[in-house]
C-alpha positions as CSV (number, residue, x, y, z in Angstrom):
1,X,3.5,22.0,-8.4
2,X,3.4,19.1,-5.9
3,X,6.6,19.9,-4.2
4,X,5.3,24.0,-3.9
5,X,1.5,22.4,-2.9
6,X,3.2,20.0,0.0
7,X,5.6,23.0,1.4
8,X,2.2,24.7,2.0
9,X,0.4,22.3,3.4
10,X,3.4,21.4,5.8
11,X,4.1,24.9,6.9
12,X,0.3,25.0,7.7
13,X,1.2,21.1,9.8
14,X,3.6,22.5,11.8
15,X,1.6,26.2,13.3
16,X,-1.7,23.8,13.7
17,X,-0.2,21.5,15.7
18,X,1.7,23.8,17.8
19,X,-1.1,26.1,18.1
20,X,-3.1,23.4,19.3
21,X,-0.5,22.8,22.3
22,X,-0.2,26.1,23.4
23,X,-4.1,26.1,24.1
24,X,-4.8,22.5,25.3
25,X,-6.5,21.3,22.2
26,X,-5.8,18.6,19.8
27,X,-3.2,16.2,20.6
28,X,-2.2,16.3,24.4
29,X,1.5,14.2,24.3
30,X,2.6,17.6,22.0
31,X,2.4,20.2,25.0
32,X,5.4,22.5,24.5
33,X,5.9,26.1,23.4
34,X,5.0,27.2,19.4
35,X,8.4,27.8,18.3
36,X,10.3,25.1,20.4
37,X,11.1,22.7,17.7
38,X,12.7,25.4,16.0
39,X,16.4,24.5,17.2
40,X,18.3,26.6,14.6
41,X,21.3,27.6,14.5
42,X,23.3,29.3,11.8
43,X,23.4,26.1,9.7
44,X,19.4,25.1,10.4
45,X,18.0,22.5,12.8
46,X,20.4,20.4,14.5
47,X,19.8,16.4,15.0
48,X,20.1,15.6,18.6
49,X,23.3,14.4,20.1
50,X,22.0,11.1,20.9
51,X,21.2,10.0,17.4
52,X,24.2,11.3,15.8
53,X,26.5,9.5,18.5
54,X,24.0,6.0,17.7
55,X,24.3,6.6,14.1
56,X,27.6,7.7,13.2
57,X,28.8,10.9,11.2
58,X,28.0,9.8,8.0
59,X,25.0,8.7,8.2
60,X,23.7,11.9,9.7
61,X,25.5,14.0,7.4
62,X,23.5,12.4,4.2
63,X,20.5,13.6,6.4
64,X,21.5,17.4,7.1
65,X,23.7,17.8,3.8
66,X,21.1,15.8,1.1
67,X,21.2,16.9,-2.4
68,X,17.7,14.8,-2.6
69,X,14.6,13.6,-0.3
70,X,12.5,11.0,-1.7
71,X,9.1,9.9,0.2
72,X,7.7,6.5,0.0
73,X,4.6,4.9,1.4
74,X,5.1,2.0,2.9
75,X,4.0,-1.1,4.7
76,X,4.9,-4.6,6.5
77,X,5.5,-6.7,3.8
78,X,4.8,-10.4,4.3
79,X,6.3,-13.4,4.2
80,X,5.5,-14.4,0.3
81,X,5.7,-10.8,-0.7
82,X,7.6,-10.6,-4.1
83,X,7.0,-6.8,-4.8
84,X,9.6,-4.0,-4.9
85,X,10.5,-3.1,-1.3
86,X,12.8,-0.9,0.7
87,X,14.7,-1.8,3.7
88,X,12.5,-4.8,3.6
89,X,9.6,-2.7,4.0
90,X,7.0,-3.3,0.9
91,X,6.6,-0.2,-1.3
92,X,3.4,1.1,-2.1
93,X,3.2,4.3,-3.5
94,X,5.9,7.3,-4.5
95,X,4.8,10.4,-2.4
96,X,6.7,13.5,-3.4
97,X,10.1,15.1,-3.2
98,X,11.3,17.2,-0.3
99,X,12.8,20.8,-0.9
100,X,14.7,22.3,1.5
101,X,12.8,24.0,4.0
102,X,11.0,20.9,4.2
103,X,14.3,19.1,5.6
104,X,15.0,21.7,7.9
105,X,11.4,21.3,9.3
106,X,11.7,17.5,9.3
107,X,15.2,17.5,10.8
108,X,13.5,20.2,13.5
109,X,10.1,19.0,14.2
110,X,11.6,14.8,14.5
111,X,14.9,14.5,14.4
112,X,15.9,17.5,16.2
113,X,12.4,17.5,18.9
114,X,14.5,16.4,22.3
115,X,10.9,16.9,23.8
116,X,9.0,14.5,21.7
117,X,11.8,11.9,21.7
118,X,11.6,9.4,24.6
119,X,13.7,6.4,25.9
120,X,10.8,4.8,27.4
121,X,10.0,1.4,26.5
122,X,6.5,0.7,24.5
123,X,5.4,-2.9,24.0
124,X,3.8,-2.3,20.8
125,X,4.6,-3.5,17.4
126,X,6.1,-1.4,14.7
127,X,3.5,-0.1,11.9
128,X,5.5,1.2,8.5
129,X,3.8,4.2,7.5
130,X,6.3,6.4,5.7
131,X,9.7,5.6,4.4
132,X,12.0,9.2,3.1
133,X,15.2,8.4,1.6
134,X,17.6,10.8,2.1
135,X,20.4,11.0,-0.7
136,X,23.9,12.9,-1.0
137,X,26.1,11.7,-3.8
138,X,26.0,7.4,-4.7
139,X,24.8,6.9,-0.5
140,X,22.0,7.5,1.5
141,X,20.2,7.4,4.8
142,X,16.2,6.1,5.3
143,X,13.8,7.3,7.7
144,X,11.0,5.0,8.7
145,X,8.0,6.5,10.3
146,X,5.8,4.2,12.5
147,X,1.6,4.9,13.3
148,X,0.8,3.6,16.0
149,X,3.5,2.7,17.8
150,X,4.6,6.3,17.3
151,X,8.4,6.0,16.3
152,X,10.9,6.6,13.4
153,X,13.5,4.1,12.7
154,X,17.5,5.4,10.8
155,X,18.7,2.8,8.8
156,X,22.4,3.5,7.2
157,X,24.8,0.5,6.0
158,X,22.8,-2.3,7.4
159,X,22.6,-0.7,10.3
160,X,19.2,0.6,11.9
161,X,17.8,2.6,15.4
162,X,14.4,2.5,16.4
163,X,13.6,6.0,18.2
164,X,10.3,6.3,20.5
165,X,8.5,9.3,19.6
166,X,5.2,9.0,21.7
167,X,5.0,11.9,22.8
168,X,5.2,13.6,19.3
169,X,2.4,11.6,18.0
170,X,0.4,14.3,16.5
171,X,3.3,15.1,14.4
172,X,3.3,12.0,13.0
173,X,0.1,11.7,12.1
174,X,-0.5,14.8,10.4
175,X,2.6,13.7,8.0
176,X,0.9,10.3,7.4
177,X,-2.1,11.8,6.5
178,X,-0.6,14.4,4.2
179,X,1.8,12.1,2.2
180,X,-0.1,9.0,2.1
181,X,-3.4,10.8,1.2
182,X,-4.5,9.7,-2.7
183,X,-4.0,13.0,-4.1
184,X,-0.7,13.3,-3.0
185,X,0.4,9.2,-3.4
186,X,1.2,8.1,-6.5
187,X,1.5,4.1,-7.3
188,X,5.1,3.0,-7.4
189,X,7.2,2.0,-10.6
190,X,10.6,0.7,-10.9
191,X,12.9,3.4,-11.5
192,X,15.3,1.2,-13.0
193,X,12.4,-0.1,-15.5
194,X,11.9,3.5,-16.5
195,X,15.6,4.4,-16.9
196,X,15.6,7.0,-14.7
197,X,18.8,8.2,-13.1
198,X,16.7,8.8,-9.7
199,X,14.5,6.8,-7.8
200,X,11.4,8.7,-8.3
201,X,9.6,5.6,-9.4
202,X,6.6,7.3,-11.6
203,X,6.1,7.0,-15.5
204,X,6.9,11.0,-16.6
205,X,7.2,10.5,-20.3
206,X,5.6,8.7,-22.9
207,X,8.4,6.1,-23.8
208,X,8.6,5.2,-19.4
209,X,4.5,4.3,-19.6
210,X,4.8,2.9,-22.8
211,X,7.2,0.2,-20.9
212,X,4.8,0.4,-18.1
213,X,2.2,-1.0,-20.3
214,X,4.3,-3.3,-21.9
215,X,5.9,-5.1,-18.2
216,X,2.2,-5.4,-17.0
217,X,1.0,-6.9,-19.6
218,X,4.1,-9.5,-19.9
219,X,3.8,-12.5,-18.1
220,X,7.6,-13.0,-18.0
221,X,8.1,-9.9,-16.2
222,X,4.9,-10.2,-13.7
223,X,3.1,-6.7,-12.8
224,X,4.8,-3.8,-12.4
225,X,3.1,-3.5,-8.4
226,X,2.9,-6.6,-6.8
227,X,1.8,-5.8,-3.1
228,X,-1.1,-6.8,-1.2
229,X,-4.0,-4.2,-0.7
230,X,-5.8,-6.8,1.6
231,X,-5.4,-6.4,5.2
232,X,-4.4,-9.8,6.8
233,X,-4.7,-10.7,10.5
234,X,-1.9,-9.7,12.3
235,X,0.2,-12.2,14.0
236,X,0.8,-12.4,17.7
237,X,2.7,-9.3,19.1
238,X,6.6,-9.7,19.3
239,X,8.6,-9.5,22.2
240,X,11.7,-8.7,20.4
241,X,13.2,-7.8,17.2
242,X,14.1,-4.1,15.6
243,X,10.4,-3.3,14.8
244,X,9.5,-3.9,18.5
245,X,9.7,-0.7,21.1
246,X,12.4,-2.2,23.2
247,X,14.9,0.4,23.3
C-alpha cells in the first residue's frame, strides 16, 4: 500500500510542480515547459551524458537497470556518532521502496533534467536529506539528495560526484517533504539484525520485533537507533571537501 500510496502522490509532484512553471507560480528556478523532463526514449529517461562519462558505465547501469530502490532519510552524522550510517551519512529512518515508474520519473525529473542541472559554483554547505540506494544483483549505486544547498551527490565504489541542482530546487523539496514526512518514514532497523535478505531495515514479522525488543533492551548490544534528534550548532562553513558546492 505504501509503494501504490507514494506513486500517487509523486505522479501528483511532478504535474504540480510543472504546472506551476508554466504559469509563474510557485518555485521560480523550475521555469521550463510541462513535459520537458520527460526525455524518453524507447528504453525510458536517459541520464545525461555528463554524469555517465563522470561516473562510469557501471555505476549508471545499476541506476537505469535496478532490480531494487531503497529510500533512506538521512542526515550529517557527527563526529561521535556510533549509529548505523550509509556512505557516512547517519541513518534515520527507512522511507519506502521505489517501483518502476518511480525510477523512470526520478532518472527524468534529476538525473536526466539538463535544465535544472548547473555547473555553477555555490558556496554553501551540503545538507543530507535523502539517501536511495539503487540495487542490481550483489552492487549498487546511492543517490544523495541535499536541502538547501540544492544538489544530489552519485557515490559508486568509493567514488562520489556532487551535482548542482539549483535551479531544480522545487523538485527537491517536494521529494523531501513526501519521503521524509512521518507518515511515510519509518524508524530504521538493522537489516542484518532482522535476517532479512534486503536492506529494508523495518521489523515485518513477529520473530524480527521480538529481536528488536530484545537488542534495545540489551546493554551489550546498545539501542537498536542510536542517532541524535538534537540539532547542534553547525560548525563554520567549509571551503572544501566533497559536501561543499565546488564543482
Amino acid at each position: 500500500m505504501r509503494k501504490i500510496s507514494i506513486t500517487v502522490l509523486i505522479l501528483s509532484l511532478f504535474v504540480s510542480v510543472s504546472a506551476s512553471a508554466q504559469t509563474g507560480e510557485g518555485v521560480t528556478s523550475f521555469q521550463q515547459d510541462r513535459d520537458s523532463w520527460r526525455r524518453q526514449t524507447a528504453k525510458g529517461p536517459e541520464i545525461l551524458g555528463t554524469i555517465y562519462d563522470s561516473m562510469g558505465n557501471i555505476a549508471m547501469k545499476n541506476i537505469t537497470d535496478s532490480e531494487q530502490i531503497y529510500c533512506y532519510v538521512v542526515d550529517a552524522a557527527a563526529p561521535d556518532y556510533e549509529g548505523y550510517a550509509i556512505d557516512g551519512m547517519a541513518v534515520k529512518s527507512f522511507c519506502g521502496v521505489f517501483d518502476q515508474e518511480l525510477k523512470s520519473i526520478f532518472v527524468g525529473s534529476i538525473l536526466g533534467n539538463e535544465e535544472a542541472v548547473s555547473t555553477k559554483i555555490e558556496q554553501c554547505a551540503i545538507r543530507p536529506k535523502l539517501m536511495f540506494r539503487f540495487i542490481r544483483g550483489v552492487d549498487y549505486t546511492d543517490v544523495l539528495l541535499s536541502s538547501p544547498c540544492y544538489s544530489f551527490t552519485i557515490f559508486y565504489g568509493g567514488k562520489l560526484k556532487t551535482y548542482n541542482f539549483s535551479n531544480g530546487s522545487g523538485v527537491i523539496d517536494e521529494l523531501v517533504s513526501i519521503f521524509a514526512a512521518e507518515d511515510v518514514a519509518v524508524p530504521f532497523v538493522s537489516p542484518a539484525l532482522l535476517d532479512q535478505m534486503v536492506p529494508v531495515g523495518v521489523a515485518e514479522t513477529d520473530d524480527q520485533k521480538n529481536k528488536v525488543k530484545q537488542s534495545s533492551s540489551s546493554s551489550a548490544t546498545g539501542p537498536i537507533r542510536n542517532w541524535e534528534s538534537e540539532v547542534k550548532e553547525a560548525p563554520a562553513p567549509k571551503t572544501g571537501g566533497w559536501n561543499n558546492l565546488n564543482l
